[in-house]
C-alpha positions as CSV (number, residue, x, y, z in Angstrom):
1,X,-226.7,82.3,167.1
2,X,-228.0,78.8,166.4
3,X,-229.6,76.8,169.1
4,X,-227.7,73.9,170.1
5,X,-224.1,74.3,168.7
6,X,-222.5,75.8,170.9
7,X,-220.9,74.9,174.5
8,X,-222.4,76.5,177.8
9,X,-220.7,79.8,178.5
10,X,-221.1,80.2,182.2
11,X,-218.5,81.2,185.3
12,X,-215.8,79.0,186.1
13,X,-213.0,79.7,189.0
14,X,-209.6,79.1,187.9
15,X,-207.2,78.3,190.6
16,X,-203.2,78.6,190.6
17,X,-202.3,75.7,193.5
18,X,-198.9,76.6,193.5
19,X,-199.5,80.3,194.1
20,X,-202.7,79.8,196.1
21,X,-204.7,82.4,194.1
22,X,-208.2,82.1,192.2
23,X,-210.4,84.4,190.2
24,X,-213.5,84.0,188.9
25,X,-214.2,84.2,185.2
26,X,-216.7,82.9,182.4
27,X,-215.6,80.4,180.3
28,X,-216.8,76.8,178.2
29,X,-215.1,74.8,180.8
30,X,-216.7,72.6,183.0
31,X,-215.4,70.8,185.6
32,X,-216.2,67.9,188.2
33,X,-214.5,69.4,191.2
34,X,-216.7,72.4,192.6
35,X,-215.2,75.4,195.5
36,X,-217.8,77.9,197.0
37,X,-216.7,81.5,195.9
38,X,-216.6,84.7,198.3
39,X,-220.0,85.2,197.9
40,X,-221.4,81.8,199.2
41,X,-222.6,80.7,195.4
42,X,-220.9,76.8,194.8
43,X,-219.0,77.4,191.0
44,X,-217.1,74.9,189.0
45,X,-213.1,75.0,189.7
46,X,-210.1,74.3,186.7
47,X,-207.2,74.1,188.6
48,X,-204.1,76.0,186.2
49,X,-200.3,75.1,186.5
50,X,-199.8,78.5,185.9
51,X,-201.2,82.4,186.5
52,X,-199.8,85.7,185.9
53,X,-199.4,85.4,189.9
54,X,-196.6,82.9,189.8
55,X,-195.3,83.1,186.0
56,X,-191.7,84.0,186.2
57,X,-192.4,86.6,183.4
58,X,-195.2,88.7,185.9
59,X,-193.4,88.1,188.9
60,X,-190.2,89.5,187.4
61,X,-187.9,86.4,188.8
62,X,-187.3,85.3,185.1
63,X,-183.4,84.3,184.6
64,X,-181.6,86.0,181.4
65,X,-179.9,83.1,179.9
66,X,-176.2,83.9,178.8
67,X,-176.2,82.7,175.0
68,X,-172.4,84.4,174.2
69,X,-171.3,82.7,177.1
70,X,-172.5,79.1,175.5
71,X,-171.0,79.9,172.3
72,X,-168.2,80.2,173.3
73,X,-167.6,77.4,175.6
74,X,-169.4,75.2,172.6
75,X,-166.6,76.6,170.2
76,X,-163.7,76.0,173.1
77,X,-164.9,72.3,173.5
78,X,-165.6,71.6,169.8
79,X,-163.5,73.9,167.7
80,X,-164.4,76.7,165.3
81,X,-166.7,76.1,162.1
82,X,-164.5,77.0,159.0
């Protein structure tokens, strides 16, 4: 690879807030905000709006929308197309 093009690869923690996980992983980002790591080393911290920890796809709490049910009520309100 050419010197000098390309981003520093190092580890990074990425943190789900709402779910109150982390892991640890190596990636380009960098960050300002810094958290110390189960094994005492001080790493850069991304915090994520979402993780397969609290995705509603993971966790299996994802709703099945009812799309015959909104047809129907759309053609009641607004008439048949014909």
């Amino acid at each position: 690879m050419r010197k000098g093009i390309h981003p520093a690869y190092g580890p990074v923690v990425f943190r789900d807030r709402a779910a109150g996980y982390a892991f640890l992983t190596r990636s380009t980002l960098t960050s300002d905000k810094t958290i110390e790591w189960e094994d005492g080393r001080t790493l850069p911290v991304v915090d994520v709006e979402i993780s397969h920890v609290s995705h509603p796809f993971y966790t299996g709490t994802a709703r099945v929308l009812d799309t015959a049910g909104r047809v129907e009520r759309f053609e009641r309100r607004y008439g048949k197309r014909g």
